[in-house]
C-alpha positions as CSV (number, residue, x, y, z in Angstrom):
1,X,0.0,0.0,0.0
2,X,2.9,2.5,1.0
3,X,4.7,1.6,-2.7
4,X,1.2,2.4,-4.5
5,X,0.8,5.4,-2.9
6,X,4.4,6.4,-3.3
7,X,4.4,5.5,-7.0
8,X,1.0,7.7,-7.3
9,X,2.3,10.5,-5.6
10,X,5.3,10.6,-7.9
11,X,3.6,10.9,-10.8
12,X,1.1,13.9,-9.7
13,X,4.8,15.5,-9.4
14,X,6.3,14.6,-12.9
15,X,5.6,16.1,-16.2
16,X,6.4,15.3,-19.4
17,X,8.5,17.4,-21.6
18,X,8.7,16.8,-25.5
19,X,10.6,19.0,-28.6
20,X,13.4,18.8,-26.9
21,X,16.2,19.3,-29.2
22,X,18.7,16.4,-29.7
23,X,21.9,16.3,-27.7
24,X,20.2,18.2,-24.7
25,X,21.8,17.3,-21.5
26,X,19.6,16.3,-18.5
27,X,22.0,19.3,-16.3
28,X,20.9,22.0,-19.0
29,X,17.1,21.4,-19.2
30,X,17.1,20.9,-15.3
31,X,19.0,24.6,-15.0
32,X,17.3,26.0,-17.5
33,X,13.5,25.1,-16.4
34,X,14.4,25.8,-12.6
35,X,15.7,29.7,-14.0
36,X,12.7,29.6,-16.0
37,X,10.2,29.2,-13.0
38,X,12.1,31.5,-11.0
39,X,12.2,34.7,-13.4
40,X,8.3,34.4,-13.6
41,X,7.8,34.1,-10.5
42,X,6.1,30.6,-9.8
43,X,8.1,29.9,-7.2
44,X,10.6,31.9,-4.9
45,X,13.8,33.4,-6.1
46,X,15.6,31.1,-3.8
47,X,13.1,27.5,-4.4
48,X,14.4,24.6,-6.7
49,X,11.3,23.5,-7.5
50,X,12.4,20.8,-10.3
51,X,14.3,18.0,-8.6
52,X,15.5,15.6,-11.0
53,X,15.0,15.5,-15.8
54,X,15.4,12.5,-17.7
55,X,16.4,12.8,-21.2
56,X,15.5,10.8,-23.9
57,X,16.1,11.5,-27.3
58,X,13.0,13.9,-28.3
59,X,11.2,14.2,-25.2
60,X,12.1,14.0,-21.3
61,X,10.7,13.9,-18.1
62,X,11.3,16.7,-15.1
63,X,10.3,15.7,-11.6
64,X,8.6,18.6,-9.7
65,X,9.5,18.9,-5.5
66,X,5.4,18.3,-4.9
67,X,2.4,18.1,-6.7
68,X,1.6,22.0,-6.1
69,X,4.7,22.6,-8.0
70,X,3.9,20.4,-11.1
71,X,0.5,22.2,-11.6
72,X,2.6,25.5,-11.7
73,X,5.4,24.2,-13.9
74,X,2.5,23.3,-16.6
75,X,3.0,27.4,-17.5
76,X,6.1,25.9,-18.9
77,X,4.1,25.1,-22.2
78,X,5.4,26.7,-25.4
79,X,8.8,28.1,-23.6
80,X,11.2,28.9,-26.3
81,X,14.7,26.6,-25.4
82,X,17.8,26.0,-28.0
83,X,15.6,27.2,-31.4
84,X,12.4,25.0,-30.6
85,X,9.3,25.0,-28.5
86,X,9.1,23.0,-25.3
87,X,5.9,21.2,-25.1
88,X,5.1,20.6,-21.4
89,X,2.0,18.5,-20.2
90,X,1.3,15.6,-17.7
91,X,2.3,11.9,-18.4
92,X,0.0,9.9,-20.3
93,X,0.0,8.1,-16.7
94,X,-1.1,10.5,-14.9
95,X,-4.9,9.9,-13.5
96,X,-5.5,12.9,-11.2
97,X,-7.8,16.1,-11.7
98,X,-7.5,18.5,-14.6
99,X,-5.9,21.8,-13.4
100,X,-5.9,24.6,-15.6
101,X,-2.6,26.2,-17.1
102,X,-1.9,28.5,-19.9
103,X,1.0,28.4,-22.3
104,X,4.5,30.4,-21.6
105,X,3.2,33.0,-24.3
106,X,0.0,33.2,-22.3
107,X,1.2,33.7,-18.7
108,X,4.0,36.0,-19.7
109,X,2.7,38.0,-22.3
110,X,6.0,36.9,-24.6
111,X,5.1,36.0,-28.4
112,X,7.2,32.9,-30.3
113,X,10.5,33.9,-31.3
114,X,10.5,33.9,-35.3
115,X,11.7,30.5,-36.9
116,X,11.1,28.6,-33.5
117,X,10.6,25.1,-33.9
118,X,7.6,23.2,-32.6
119,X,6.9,19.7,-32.4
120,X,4.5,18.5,-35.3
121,X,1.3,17.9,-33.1
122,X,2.0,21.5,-31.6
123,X,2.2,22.9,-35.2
124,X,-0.5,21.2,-36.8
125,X,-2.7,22.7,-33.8
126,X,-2.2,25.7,-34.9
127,X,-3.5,25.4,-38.6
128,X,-6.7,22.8,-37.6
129,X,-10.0,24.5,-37.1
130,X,-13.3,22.9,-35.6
131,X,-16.6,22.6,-38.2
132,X,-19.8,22.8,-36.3
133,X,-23.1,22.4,-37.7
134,X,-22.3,19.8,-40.2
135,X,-24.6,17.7,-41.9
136,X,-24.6,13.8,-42.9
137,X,-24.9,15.6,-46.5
138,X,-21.9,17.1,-46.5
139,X,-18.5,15.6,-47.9
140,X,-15.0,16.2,-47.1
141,X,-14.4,17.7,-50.4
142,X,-17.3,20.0,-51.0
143,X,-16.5,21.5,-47.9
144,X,-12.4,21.8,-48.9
145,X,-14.0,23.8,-52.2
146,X,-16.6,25.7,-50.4
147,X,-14.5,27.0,-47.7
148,X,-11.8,27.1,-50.1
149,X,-13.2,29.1,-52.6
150,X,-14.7,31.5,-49.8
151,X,-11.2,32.2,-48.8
152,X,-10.0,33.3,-52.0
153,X,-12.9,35.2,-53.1
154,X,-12.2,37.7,-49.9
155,X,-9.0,38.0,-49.6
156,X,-8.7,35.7,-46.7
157,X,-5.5,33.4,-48.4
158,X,-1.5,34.6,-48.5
159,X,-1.0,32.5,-51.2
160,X,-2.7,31.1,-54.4
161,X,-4.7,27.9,-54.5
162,X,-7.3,26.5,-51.8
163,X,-5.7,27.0,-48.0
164,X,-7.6,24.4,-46.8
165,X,-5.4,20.7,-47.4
166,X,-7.5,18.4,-45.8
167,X,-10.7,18.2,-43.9
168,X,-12.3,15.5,-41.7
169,X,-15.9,15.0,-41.5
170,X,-17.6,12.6,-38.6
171,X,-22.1,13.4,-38.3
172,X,-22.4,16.7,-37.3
173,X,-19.1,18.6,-37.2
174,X,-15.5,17.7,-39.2
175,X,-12.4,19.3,-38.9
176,X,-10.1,21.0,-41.3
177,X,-6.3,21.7,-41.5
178,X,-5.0,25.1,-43.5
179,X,-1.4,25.0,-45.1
180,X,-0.7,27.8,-42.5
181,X,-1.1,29.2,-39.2
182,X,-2.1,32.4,-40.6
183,X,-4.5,31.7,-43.1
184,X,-6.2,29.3,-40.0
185,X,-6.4,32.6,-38.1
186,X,-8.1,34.3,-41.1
187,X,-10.4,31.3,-41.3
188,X,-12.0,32.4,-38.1
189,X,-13.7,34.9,-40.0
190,X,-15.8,32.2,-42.0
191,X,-17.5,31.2,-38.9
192,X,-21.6,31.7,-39.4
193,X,-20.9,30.9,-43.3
194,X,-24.2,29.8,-44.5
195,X,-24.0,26.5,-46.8
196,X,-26.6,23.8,-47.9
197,X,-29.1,25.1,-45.6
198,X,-27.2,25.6,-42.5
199,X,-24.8,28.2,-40.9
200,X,-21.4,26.8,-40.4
201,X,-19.8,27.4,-36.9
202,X,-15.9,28.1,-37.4
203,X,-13.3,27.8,-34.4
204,X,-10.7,26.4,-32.5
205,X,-10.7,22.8,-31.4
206,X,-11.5,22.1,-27.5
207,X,-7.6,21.1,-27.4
208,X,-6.1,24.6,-28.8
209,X,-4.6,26.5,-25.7
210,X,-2.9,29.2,-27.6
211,X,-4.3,33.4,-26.7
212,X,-8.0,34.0,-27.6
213,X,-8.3,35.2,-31.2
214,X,-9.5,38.2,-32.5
215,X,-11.8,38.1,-35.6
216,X,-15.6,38.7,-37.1
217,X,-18.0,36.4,-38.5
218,X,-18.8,35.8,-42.3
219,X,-21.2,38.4,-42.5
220,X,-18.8,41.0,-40.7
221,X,-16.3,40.2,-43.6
222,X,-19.0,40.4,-46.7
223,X,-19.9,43.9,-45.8
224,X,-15.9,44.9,-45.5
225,X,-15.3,43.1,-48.8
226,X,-18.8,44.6,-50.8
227,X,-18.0,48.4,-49.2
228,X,-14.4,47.8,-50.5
229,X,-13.0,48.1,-47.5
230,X,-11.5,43.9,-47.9
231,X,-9.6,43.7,-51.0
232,X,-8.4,40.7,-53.2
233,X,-5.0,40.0,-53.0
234,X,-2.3,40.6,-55.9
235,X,-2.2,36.6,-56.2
236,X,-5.3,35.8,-56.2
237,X,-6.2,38.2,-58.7
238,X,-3.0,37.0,-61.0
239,X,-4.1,33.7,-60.4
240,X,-7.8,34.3,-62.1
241,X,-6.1,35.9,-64.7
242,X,-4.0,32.8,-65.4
243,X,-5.2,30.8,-68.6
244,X,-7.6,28.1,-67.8
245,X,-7.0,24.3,-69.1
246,X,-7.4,23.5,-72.7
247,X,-6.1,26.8,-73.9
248,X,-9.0,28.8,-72.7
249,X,-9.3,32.3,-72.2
250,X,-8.4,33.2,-69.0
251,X,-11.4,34.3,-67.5
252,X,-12.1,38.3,-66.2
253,X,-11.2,39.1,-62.2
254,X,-14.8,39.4,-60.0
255,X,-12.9,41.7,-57.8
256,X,-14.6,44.6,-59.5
257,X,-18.6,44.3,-60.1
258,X,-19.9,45.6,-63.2
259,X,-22.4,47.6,-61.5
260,X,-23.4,48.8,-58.2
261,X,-24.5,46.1,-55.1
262,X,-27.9,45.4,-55.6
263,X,-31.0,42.4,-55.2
264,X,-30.3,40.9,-58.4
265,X,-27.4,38.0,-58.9
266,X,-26.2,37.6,-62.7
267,X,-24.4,34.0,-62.9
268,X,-22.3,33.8,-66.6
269,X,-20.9,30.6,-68.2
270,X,-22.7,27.9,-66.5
271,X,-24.9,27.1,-69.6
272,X,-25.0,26.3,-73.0
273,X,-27.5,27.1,-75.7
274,X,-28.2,23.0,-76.1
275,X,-29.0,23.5,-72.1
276,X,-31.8,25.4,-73.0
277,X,-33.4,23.8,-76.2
278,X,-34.9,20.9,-74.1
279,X,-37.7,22.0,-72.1
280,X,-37.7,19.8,-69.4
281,X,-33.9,19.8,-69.0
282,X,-34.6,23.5,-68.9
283,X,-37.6,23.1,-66.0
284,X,-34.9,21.0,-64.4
285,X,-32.1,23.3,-64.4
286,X,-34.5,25.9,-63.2
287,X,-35.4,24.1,-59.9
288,X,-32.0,22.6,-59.3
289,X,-30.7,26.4,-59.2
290,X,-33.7,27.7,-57.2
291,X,-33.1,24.6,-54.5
292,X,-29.2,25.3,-54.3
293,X,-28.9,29.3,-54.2
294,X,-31.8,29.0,-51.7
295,X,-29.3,28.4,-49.1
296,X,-27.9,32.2,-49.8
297,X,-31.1,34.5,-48.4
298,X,-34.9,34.6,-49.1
299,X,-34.7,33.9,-53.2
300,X,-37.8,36.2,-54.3
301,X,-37.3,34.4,-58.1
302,X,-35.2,32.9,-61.0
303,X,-35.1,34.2,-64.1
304,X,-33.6,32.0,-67.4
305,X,-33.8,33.2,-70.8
306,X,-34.5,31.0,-73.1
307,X,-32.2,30.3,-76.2
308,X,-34.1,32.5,-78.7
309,X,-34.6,35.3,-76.3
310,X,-31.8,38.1,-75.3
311,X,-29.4,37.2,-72.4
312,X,-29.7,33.5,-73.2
313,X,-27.2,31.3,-71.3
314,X,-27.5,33.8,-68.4
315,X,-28.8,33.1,-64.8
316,X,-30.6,35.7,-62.7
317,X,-31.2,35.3,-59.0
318,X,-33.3,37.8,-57.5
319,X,-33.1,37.9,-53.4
320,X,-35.0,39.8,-50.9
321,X,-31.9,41.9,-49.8
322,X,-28.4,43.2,-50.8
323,X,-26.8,41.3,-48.1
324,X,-28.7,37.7,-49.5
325,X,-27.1,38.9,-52.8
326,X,-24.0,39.5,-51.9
327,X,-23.8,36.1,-50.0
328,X,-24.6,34.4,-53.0
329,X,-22.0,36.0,-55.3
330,X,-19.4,34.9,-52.8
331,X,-20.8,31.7,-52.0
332,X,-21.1,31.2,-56.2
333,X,-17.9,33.0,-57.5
334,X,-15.6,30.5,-58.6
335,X,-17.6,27.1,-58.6
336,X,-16.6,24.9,-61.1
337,X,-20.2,23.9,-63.3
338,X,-19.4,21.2,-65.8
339,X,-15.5,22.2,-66.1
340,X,-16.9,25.8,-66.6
341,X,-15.7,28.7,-64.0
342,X,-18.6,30.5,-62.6
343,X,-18.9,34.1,-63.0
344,X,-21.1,35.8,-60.2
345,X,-21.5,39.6,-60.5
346,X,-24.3,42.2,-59.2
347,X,-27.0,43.2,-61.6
348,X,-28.8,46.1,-63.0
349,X,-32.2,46.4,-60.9
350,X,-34.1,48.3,-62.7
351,X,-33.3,46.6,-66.0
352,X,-33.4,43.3,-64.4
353,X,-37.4,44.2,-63.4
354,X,-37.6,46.1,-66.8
355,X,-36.3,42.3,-68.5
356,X,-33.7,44.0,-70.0
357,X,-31.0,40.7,-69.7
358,X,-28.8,42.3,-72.4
């Protein structure tokens, strides 16, 4: 009984300690981690509060003077040491309460020192992003597109191409991983998205334990982006300028809108003249496109020439509001409709109610 209760109250006063970099010596990360505690004050100038590290390749374990001490040395998370980033938690042994802790950046106010390494789990963290409000529906790549595409249409990315490499899907939520910590960040702002029928909830996963971020919501970022204020990047711009596949035109930059924001949605080069000449392909198309740009706002009407009349080939959504329109533009720009790039722009009101569609 003594042993057990000896071996238990060992490990409420051991914590594990991984990134270590290779070749560190048991004496330094002792000396260093003791100094650590010291300078920010969680324990006295003149306390030696870690007793004993064992070093093993990648990771180590530091043994704490009592259990009190432990809980405090779990501040330790995230300290910067030789170039990486300590990661500092309990054992997977250990059985005892949860006690809260923050990271090192947290507690002391300090930000990572630039080109600090982290382990991977620590640095994968900090480009993954929690997906609420899922539904069975939903695939792991329509919402890699969707998001995707959402990003770039705003401004959102740093680089070309989607930002979003992988995403996870399980019932009612999913997960996805950006390519970097700061496009994650930006991803935030997606949070309240509307898609298939549902508002998206964007944020960190229950494990992140980095500072709170700062950010809006999806609609807080369509009215910066509609009054100008949110602008495309250079790249992404360049990059819709590019030449498509196949030696196609490139196709013109949505950036700009032809006219000013408005009720009325024009959608270009999603169909053909040989869409149109059957009439119940025609019927069809016209519900599939009332059922899927529902999802944007309250859809008043759709409106599809027909091949012998003017504006044939040309889709017009017409919402209840300027903010339902200018969802759908963003949730539309971009799609790809049978290898064609969709082109979403604001239309013309008043010729739009006078059926001008030229």
């Amino acid at each position: 009984m003594n042993a057990q209760i000896s071996a238990q109250d060992k490990i409420s006063r051991e914590l594990f300690v991984g990134n270590t970099p290779p070749g560190t010596s048991e004496l330094l990360l002792l000396h260093f981690c003791n100094a650590a505690m010291r300078r920010v004050h969680l324990c006295q100038p003149n306390e030696t509060p870690i007793l004993n590290c064992r070093v093993n390749q990648k990771f180590s374990f530091i043994e704490l003077a009592n259990p009190d001490m432990a809980t405090r040395a779990l501040n330790l998370n995230g300290v910067p040491f030789l170039g990486a980033i300590l990661k500092v938690s309990r054992p997977s042994k250990y059985n005892g309460p949860l006690t809260p802790s923050t990271t090192w950046q947290q507690f002391t106010g300090a930000t990572l020192p630039e080109g600090a390494a982290m382990d991977s789990e620590q640095e994968k963290l900090q480009r993954e992003l929690f997906l609420g409000n899922t539904t069975p529906e939903m695939t792991d790549t329509m919402l890699r597109n969707f998001l995707g595409d959402a990003m770039q249409q705003v401004g959102l990315t740093t680089a070309p191409g989607n930002p979003i490499t992988a995403c996870r899907v399980s019932g009612k939520f999913a997960f996805i991983e950006l390519r970097s910590k700061e496009e994650a960040a930006n991803a935030l702002n997606l949070n309240s998205i509307p898609f298939m029928g549902t508002s998206l909830r964007v944020g960190r996963p229950s494990k992140w334990n980095g500072a709170p971020d700062k950010h809006g919501n999806w609609e807080d970022i369509l009215a910066k982006y509609v009054s100008g204020e949110l602008q495309m990047g250079a790249h992404q711009q360049q990059q819709q300028q590019q030449q498509q596949p196949g030696g196609a035109l490139p196709l013109p930059p949505p950036a700009a809108p032809a006219v000013a924001p408005s009720r009325v949605v024009e959608l270009q080069n999603m169909l053909t003249l040989q869409d149109l000449a059957n009439e119940t392909e025609y019927q069809d198309i016209l519900e599939d496109t009332r059922e899927e740009c529902s999802q944007f706002g309250q859809l008043l009407q759709v409106v599809i020439p027909k091949a012998d009349q003017v504006g044939a080939t040309k889709i017009y959504l017409e919402y209840a509001s300027q903010q339902d329109a200018a969802k759908a533009i963003h949730g539309l720009e971009g799609r790809t409709f049978d290898e064609r790039r969709v082109i979403a722009t604001f239309a013309n009101e008043a010729k739009f109610a006078s059926k001008n569609y030229a």
